[in-house]
Each structure stands twice: as structure tokens, then as C-alpha cells.
N, C-alpha and C positions, 0 to 999 in steps of 0.2 A: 663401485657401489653407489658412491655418492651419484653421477653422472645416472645413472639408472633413474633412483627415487628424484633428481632434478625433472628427468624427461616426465617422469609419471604424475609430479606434482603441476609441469605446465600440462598436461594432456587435461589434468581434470580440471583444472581455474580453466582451459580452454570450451571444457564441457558447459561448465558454472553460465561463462558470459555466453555460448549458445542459447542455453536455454533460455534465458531471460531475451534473447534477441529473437527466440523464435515464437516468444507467448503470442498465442491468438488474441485479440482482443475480444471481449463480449459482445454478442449482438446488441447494439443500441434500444431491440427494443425490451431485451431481458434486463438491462439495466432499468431502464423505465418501468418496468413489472417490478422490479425489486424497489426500486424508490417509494414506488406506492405502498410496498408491502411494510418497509421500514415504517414509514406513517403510519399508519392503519397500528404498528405496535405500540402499548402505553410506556414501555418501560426500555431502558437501553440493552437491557444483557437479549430481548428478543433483538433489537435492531442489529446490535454485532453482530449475533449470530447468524440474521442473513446479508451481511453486507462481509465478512471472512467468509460465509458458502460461496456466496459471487465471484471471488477473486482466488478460489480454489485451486481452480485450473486453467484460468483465464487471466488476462489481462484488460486491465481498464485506464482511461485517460485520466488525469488531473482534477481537469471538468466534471465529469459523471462521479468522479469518486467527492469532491468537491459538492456533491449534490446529497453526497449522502452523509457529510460528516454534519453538514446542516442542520440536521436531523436528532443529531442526539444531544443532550439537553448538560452533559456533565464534560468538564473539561480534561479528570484522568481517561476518560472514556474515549473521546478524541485524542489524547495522544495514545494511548494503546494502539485501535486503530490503526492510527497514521502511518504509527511502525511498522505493524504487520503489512500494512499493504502498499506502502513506499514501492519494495521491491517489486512489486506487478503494476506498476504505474507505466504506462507506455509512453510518457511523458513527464519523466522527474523532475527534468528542469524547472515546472513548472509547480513545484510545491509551494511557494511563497501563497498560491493562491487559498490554499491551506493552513497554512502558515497563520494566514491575518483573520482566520473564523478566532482564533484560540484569544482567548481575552485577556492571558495572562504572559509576560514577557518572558518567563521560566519554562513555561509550558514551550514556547517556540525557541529557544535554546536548548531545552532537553531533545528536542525531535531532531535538531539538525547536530547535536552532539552524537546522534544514535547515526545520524544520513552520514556523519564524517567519519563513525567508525566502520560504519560497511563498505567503505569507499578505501579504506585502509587495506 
């Protein structure tokens, strides 16, 4: 029995890292329609909301997400974010670059506390 639920538990962490290897990334120019459209909002709860509809079903670089955390004006707000869209990053290694928008040295310990427990 154990040998069963062993196979069935690698099958699905096999499933887990497909899927994250097989996310399409966003058209570059949908990202840049969304960048504008984050601007264009006053307030941050609009800009989350279309920078999580972006990363929905899709995948985005470092860079372009990098473009959008820019954008919002409060530091819990950026790490929220961060989190949520760490995992659709097509390029994680590169989160320092995110990392160094955050103004506070907690705020970029919380974020890679969260990076080392998903990594666990």
C-alpha cells in the first residue's frame, strides 16, 4: 500500500513541475497593454487585480513583472504580489531584481522566506 500512494505521490509532484515548465509565457505586447492599464489605475487593489488576471494562465519574466511592481505605491502590496506571482515567473532566479524595488529589509526576507518554503 505504501508503494502504491509512494508512486501516486511522485506522479503528481511530476504533474506540479510540468506544469510550471510548460506555462506559456504572455505576449510581450499584452504585457505592455497591462502596464499601461496598471498606470492609468489611482489606487492599488485596481492595479493587483489586473496584474493576478495577467499571470492567470500565463507566464511572465522577472523583467515585465519587474515593470509592474513599479507601479504600486504600498510595500504590503508588493509583497502580496510577489508571492502570488513568484510561481509563474519564467525566470525566478531572477527575483533579486524585485527584491531591491521593496524599501524595507523585512519585506525582502519575508518574500524569500515564502521562495524557501515553496522550494521545500
Amino acid at each position: 500500500m505504501k508503494r502504491i500512494i509512494l508512486i501516486i505521490g511522485l506522479f503528481t509532484i511530476g504533474l506540479a513541475v510540468n506544469a510550471q515548465s510548460e506555462c506559456k509565457p504572455v505576449a510581450p505586447e499584452v504585457v505592455q497593454q497591462t502596464i499601461t492599464k496598471v498606470k492609468a489605475q489611482s489606487f492599488d487593489e485596481g492595479k493587483l487585480k489586473l496584474i493576478s488576471d495577467l499571470v492567470t494562465e500565463k507566464c511572465i519574466t522577472t523583467e515585465q513583472f519587474l515593470n509592474l511592481v513599479k507601479q504600486l505605491s504600498f510595500e504590503e502590496d508588493k509583497i502580496m504580489i510577489t508571492k502570488k506571482v513568484y510561481p509563474k515567473l519564467l525566470d525566478p532566479q531572477n527575483i533579486d531584481l524585485v527584491l531591491n524595488t521593496f524599501e524595507f529589509e523585512t519585506s525582502k526576507k519575508e518574500v524569500l522566506s515564502f521562495i524557501t518554503g515553496l522550494k521545500k
